[in-house]
N, C-alpha and C positions, 0 to 999 in steps of 0.2 A: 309570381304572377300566374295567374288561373289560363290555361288551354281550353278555352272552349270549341269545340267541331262543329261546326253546323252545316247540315247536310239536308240543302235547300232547293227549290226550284229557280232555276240559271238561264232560262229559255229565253223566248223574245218578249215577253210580256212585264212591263214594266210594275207593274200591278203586281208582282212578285219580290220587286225591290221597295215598294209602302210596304208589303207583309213583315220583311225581313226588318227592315226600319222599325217595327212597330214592336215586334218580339225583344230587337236588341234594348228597346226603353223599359221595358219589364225586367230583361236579365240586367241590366246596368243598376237598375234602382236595387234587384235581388245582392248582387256581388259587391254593390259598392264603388262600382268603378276598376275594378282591381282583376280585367280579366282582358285576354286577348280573345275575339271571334276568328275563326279560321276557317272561312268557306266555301266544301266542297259540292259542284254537282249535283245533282238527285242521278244524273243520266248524262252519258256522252254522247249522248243524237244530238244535242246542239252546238255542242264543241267538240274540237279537235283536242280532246283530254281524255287519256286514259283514267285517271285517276279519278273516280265518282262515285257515287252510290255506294253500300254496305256491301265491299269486295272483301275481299282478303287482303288487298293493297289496302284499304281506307282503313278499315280497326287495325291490322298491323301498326299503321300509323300513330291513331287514337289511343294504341293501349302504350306506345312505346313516349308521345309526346303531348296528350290531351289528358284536361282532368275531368271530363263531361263532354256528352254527346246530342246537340239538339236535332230532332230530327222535324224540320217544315220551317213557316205553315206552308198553306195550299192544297192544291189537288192531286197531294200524293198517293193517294190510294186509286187515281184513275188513271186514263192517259197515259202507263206507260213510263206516270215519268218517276218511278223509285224501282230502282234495280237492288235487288236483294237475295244476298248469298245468305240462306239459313245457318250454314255450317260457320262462313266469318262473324254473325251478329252472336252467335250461343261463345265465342270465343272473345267478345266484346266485353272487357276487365273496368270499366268505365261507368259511370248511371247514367242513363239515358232517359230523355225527356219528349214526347211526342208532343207538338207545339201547333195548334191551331191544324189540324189536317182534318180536310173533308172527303167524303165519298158520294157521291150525286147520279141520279136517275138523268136519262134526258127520253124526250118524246118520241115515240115513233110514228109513223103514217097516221095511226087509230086515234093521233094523241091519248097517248098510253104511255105514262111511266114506265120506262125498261131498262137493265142496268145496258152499261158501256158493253162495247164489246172487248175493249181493252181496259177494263179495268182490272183492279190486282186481285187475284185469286183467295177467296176465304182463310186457305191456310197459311197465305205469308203475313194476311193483317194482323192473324191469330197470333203468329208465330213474333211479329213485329212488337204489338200488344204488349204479350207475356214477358215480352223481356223491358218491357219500359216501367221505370221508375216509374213517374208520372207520364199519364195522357189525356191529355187534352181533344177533346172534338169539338170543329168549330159550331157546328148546328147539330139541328134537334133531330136532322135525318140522318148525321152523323152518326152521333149519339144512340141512338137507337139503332141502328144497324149492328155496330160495336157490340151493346148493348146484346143487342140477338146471338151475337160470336159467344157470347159467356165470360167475357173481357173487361177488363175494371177499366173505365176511363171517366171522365170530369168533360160538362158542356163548358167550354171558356168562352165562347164567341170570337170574333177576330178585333187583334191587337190594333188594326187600322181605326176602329171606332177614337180608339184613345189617342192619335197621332196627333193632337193639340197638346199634349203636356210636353211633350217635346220642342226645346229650345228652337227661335226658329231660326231657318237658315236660309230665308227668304231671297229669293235672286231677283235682283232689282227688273223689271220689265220695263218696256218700251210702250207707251200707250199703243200702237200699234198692235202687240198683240193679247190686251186686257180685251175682256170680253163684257158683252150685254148676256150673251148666251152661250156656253160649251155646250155640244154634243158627243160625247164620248163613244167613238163607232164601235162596230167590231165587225169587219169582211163576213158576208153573208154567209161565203163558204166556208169559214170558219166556224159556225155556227153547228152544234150537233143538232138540226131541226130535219121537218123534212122539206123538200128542195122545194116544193110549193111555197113556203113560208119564207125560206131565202130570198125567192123573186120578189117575194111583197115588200120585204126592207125597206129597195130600195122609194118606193112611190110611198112607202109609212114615211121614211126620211122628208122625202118635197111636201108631206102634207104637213110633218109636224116644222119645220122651215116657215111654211106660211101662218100658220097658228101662231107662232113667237114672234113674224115680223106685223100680224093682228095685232098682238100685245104690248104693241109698243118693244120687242126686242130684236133691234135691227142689225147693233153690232154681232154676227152668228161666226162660231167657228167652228170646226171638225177638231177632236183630239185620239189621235191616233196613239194607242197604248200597244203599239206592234208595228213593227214597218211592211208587214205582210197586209196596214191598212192602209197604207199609203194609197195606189194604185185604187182602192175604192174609192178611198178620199178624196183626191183628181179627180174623178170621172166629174164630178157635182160644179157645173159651172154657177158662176157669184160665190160660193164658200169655201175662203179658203181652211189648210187643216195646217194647228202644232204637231209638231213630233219633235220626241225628247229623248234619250237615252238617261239625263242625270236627274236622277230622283228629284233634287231640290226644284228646280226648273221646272220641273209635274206638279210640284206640291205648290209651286206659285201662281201656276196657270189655272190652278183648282179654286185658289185663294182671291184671283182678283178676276171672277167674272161672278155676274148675278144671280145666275141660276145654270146649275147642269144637270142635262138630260141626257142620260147615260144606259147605256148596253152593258157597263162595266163595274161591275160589283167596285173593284178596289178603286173608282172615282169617287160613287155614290156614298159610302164610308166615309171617307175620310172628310167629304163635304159637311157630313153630318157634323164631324168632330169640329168642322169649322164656323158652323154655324153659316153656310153657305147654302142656299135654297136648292133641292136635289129633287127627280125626278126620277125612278129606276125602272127599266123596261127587262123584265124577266125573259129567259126561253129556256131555262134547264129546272131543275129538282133545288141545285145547290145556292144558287139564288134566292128563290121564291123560301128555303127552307130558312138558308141565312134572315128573311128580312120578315121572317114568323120567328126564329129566335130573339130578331131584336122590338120585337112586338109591331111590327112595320107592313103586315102582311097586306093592310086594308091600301096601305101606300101603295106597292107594287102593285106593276100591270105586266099580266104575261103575255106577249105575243100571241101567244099562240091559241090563246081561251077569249083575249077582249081584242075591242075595237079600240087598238093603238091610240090613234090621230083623237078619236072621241076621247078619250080616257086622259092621253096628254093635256088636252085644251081642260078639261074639267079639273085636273090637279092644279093649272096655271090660275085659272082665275079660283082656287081654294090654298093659294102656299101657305096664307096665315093659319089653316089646319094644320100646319105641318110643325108650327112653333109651340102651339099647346103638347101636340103627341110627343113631341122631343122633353118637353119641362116634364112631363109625367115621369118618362120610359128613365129620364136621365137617373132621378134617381131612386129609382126602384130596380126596372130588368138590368140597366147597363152597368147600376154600380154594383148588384150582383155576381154580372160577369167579371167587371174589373177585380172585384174579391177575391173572385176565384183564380184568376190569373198572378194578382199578387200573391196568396197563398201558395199556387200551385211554382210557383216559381222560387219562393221564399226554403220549400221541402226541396226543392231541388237542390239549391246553394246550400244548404246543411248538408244534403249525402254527399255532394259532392265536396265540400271540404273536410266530413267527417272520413272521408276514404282518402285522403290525402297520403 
């Protein structure tokens, strides 16, 4: 039996457990079925576990009981959240696969692209890079950034797109909480924007609420992909919000409402894949970059450049533009991606059995 390590993001966002979901339908079709996933970490700020990130503790591991290394997807090149020992990864006897990870600009006062302040430093991407088998970047800001490093890596796009070839595992729901409308939040101060823009959320929120109950969509709910939205979510008297910790129960509440209008990249994905009418409200780089990767830019509205509420209503009464742009993109840009992901994933399972 195949050891695989995947050394992924573990936080509070649940948007991390479709990513992980969605890579393991690539590596399972890649191995055959014939492999164990063993999931460390990216970073122990969220847990009470020593054991995460490329320590000396994790490859000691890896080299003693794994036969490959995935490292994502997500926003492991920002935020802090990949902790990496250069000296443990060069001592890393394993092939290593970098799977869907992004690197993103957010705005500052000027609305001005700038990078993070905590993002990961040129020499450990470099350094992360050069030791990967294969890499994967999920977008074209990615990619190009990488790209600028002097770094071999592959645009894959995210495995969430594809998250309908997977068997379902539909959790029965209570009409109670199927929707007319999800809105997919995300806590203002969560938000890397500037603080001006946080306060408008929440009155974008009530305008776009009346806009959908305009349109004839009265059933409205909140989906809270973090419990750090709870407490936003509350404040909003008439709407109530889901929250979920288990994947399948996200991917149903995704599946049985009409249209979602969404803060949250890894909603708005996966609706697509569902053929679920989606509406996606940008505020960073890796957003707006992801949904110019998947030919989607003309759909996205960025906070922060347009007039929300306006923009919202004009999407709602145009959704049937959204079924032609999906029959083009599906099979041209996405089965593009998806080739590359199967390919890229298929070179991996040969190094990795050819080092057996």
């Amino acid at each position: 039996m195949i050891n695989l390590y995947s050394i992924r993001p573990k936080g509070f966002n649940i948007g991390n457990d479709v990513i992980h979901l969605g890579i393991n339908h690539f590596i399972r079709m890649a191995f055959k079925n014939d492999f164990n996933v063993i999931s460390l970490a990216a970073t122990a700020k969220y847990e009470n576990n020593k054991k995460s990130g490329i320590t000396a503790q994790t490859i000691y591991e890896i080299n003693q009981f794994g036969h490959g290394l995935i490292i994502g997807g997500g926003n492991l090149y920002e935020n802090g959240e990949l902790e990496i020992n250069p000296i443990a990864l060069k001592a890393l006897e394993k092939p290593m696969m970098i799977f869907s990870v992004s690197r993103g600009k957010i705005y500052n006062k000027n609305i001005e692209l700038v990078d993070r302040t905590d993002v990961m430093s040129d020499e450990k991407i470099k350094i992360l890079n050069n030791h990967a088998y294969i890499s994967l970047s999920r977008d074209h800001a990615t990619k190009n950034y990488i790209d600028n490093l002097g770094c071999k890596n592959e645009l894959g796009g995210c495995p969430t797109l594809f998250i309908n070839e997977i068997p379902r595992h539909l959790v029965p729901l209570f009409d109670t909480v199927k929707t007319e409308a999800l809105i997919s939040i995300r806590t203002p101060n969560l938000m890397s924007v500037p603080v001006s823009y946080q306060y408008n959320v929440r009155e974008e929120l009530l305008g776009i609420i009346d806009i959908l109950r305009k349109h004839g969509y009265n059933n409205i709910k909140f989906l809270c992909h973090d419990h750090r939205d709870i407490s936003f979510a509350a404040s909003f008297n008439g709407v109530d919000y889901l929250y979920t910790e288990d994947i399948f129960t996200y991917l149903s509440y995704l599946r049985n409402t009409k249209l979602n209008l969404t803060y949250r990249l890894h909603s708005f994905l996966p609706c697509l894949s569902f053929d679920i009418p989606a509406i996606n409200i940008s505020y960073d780089q890796r957003a707006e970059s992801m949904l110019e990767t998947l030919g989607l830019s003309d759909w996205n509205i960025n906070m922060l450049k347009q007039n929300v509420i306006t923009e919202v209503e004009h999407r709602i009464c145009n959704l049937n533009d959204l079924i032609g742009i999906k029959n083009k993109l599906k099979t041209s840009v996405w089965d593009n991606l998806r080739d590359t992901i199967i390919n890229a994933t298929n070179k991996f399972a040969n190094r990795v059995f050819e080092n057996l």
